[in-house]
One Martini backbone bead per residue (centre of mass of N, CA, C, O) as a GRO file, in nm:
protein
   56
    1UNK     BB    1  15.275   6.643   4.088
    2UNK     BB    2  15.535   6.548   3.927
    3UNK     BB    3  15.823   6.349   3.964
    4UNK     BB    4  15.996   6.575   3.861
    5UNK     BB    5  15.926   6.808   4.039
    6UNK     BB    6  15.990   6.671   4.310
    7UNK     BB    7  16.264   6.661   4.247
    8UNK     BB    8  16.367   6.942   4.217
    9UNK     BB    9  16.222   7.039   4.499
   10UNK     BB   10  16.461   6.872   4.663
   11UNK     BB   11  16.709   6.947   4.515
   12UNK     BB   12  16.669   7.248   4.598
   13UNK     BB   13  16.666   7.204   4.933
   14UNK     BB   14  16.941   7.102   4.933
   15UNK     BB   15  17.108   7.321   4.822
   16UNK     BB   16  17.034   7.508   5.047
   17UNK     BB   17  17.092   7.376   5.265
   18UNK     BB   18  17.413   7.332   5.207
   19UNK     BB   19  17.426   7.669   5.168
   20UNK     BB   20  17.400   7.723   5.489
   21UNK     BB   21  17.569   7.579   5.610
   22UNK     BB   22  17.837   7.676   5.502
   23UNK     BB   23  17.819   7.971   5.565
   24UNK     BB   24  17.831   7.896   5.881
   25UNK     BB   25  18.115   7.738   5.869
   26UNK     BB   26  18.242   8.018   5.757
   27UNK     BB   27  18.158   8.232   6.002
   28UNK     BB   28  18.177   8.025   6.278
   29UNK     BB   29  17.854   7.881   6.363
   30UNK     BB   30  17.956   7.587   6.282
   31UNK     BB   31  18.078   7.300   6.253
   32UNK     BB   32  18.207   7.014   6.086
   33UNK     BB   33  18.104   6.844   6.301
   34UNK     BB   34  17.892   6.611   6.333
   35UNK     BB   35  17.588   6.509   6.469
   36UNK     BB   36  17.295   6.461   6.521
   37UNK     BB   37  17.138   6.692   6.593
   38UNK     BB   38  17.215   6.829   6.342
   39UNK     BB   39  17.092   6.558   6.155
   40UNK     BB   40  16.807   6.661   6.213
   41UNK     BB   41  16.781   6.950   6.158
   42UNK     BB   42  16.847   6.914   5.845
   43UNK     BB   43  16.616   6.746   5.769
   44UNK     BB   44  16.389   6.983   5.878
   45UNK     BB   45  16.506   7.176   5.657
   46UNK     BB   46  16.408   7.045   5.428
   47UNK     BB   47  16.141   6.980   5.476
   48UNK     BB   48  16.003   7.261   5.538
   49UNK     BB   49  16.073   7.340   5.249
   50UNK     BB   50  15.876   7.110   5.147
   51UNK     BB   51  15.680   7.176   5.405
   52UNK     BB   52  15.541   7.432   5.501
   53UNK     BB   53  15.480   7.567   5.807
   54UNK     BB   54  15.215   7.691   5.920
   55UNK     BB   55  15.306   8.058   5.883
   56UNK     BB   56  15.501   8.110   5.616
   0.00000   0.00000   0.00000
């Protein structure tokens, strides 16, 4: 995988990641409020986007 290929990858990861927590934050489903424990998920959440783990 080339650099460009990698940021792409990263860039799209984020914008999922920021697309569903929006969603989330619009049904009502979480606060706009971050702590730490929501800043591990979303971290979480795009490495995951990223690198899924075996048997996605």
């Amino acid at each position: 995988m080339t650099e460009h290929q990698f940021t792409n990858k990263l860039v799209d990861a984020l914008r999922e990641v920021a697309a569903a927590l929006e969603r989330a934050v619009e049904a009502g489903e979480r606060s706009r409020q971050i702590d730490a424990d929501d800043l591990i998920e979303t971290l979480l959440s795009v490495a995951d986007r990223l690198d899924p783990p075996a048997g996605w």
